[in-house]
N, C-alpha and C positions, 0 to 999 in steps of 0.2 A: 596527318592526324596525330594529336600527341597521345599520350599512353592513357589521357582518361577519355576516352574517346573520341567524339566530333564535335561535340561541346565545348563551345569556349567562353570565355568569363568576359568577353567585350564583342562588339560590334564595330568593323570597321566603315565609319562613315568616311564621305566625301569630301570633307572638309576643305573650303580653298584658302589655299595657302596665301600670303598678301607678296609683295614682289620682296621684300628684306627677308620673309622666312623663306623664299624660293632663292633667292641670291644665297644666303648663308647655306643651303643644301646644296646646292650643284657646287660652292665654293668651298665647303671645310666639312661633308658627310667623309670625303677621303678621307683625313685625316684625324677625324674626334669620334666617326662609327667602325665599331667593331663587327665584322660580317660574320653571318649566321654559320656555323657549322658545326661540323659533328664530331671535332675531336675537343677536349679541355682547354680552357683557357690557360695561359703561362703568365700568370698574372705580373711577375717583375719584366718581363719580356713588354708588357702593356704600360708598366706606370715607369720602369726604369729603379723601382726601389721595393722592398720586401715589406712594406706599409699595413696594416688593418684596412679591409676591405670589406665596403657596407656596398650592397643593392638594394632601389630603391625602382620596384615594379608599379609602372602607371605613372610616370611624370608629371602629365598633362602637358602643360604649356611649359614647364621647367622654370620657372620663378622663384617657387621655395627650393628647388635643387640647387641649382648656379649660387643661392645664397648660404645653405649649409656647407658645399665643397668651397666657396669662400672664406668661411670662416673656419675651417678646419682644413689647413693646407697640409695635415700631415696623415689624413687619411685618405686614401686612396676611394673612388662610387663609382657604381656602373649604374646605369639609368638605365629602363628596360621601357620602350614607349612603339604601340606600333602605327601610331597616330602623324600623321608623317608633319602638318604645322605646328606641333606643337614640339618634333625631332628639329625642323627648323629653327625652331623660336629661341631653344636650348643651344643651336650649335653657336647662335650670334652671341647668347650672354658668355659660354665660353670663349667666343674669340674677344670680345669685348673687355671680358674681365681678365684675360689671358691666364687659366685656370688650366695647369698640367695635370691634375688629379680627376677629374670628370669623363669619364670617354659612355658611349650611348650603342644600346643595342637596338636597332631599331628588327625585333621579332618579337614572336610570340612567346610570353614569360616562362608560361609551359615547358614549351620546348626548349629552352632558352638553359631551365636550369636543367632538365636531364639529361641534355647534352653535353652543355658549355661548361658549367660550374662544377667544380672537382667536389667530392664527398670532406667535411668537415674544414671548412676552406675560408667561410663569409663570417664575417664578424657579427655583422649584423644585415634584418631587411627592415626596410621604411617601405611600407605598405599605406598610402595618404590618401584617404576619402575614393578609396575604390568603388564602382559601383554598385551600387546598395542592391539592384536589381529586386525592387520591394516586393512585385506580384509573388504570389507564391509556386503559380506554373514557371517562374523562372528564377526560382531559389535555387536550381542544380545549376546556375551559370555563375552564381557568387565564386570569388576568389577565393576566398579565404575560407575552406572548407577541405576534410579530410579525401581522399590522400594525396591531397595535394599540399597540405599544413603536414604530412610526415615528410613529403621532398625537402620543403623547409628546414625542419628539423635534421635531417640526415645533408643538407648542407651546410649547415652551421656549425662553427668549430668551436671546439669545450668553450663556453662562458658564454657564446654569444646570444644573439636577441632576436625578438621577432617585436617589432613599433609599429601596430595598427591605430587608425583615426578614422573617424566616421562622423557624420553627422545625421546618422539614420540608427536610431536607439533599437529596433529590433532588429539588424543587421549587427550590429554590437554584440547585442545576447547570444544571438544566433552562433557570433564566431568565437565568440568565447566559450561556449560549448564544446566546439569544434576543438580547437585548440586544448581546451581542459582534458579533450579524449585524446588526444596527441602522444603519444607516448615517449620521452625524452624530455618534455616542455613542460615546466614550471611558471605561473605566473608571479611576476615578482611584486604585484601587491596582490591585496585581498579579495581585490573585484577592479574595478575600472582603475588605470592610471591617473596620477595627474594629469589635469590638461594641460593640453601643449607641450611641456616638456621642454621650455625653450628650443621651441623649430621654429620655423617664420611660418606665418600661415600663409596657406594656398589658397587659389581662387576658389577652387571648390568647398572650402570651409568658409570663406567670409559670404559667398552667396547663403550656405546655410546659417551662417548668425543673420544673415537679413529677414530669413525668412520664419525665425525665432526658431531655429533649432538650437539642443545642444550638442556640445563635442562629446565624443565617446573617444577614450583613448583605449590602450592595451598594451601590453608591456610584457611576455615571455622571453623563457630563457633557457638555454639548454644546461640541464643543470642535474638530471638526471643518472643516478652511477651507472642503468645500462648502457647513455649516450657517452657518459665519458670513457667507458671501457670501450665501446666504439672506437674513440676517437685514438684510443691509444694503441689500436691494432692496424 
């Protein structure tokens, strides 16, 4: 059970795996998955170099992943996915694209960062068309909602960011309420970010342009003098 109780912000389905995402997991989970546990991460112990460090919770299928840590070989991503085809799918583009900078948590983000992730440590998180979870009896399973957006915030180190997407407009408002009541966290525009923001879009954003949705983006930042006195203790 994580610390906000039994509730969790996804559903693990059964999803079957196809034989290449099963190949790639019994073949390279050793060596690109980072295992669950309860001490902090040693993040150069992980990447071999003292680099900025972005998480990016709910991968999906890892398409836009494998192609932002391509394009940005000097920052260091942890994927956070508990979806085990879509931990496959990602392990094959990193061995494929042979990307040293990519490694994958396959748990619960939850847990993940109360444990794992050190206090003021993450550059930034890529939070990309998370479950909208639209009914309202299950609006307490949303992600992106307090205090679990103060975890956030107390893991992010002075300047860093929090990069929400959606393509569900009252999940948008929703979480930027959320986030506005955050305490540390600044948004860095006025209301919605630009879209896109040059990222590669996900599947889960181009089925919503099919189905004429818009993008909702969001753009925080710790920028806060209590967060940065924080950071300086």
């Amino acid at each position: 059970m994580n610390a906000y109780g039994s509730i969790r912000s996804f559903v693990l389905r059964a999803g079957r795996m196809t034989e290449a995402q099963q190949r790639d997991y019994d073949n390279l989970s050793s060596k690109w998955c980072i295992p669950f546990s309860q001490s902090h991460i040693n993040y150069s112990d992980i990447f071999g170099n003292t680099g900025n460090v972005i998480v990016e919770i709910g991968f999906g299928m890892g398409q836009a992943t494998s192609l932002i840590a391509e394009q940005n070989p000097d920052t260091n991503y942890i994927g956070i996915e508990v979806h085990r085809p879509g931990v496959g799918r990602l392990l094959g583009e990193i061995a494929k694209k042979n990307l040293s900078n990519l490694f994958i948590i396959e748990y619960d983000a939850v847990e993940v960062l109360e444990t794992m992730i050190p206090d003021n440590s993450v550059q930034g998180f890529h939070v990309f068309f998370p479950d909208p979870w639209p009914k309202k009896k299950h609006h307490k399973r949303r992600l992106i909602k307090r205090p679990f957006t103060d975890t956030l915030c107390a893991k992010l180190a002075c300047g860093g960011f929090i990069h929400m997407a959606t393509d569900w407009e009252p999940y948008a408002r929703f979480a930027m309420e959320e986030l506005n009541a955050t305490a540390g966290l600044k948004n860095r525009y006025k209301g919605f970010a630009e879209t896109n923001l040059q990222r590669p879009e996900t599947k889960f954003e181009l089925k919503g342009k099919k189905a004429g949705r818009d993008i909702f983006e969001l753009v925080y930042e710790k920028t806060d003098e209590q967060a940065a006195e924080n950071c300086r203790t």
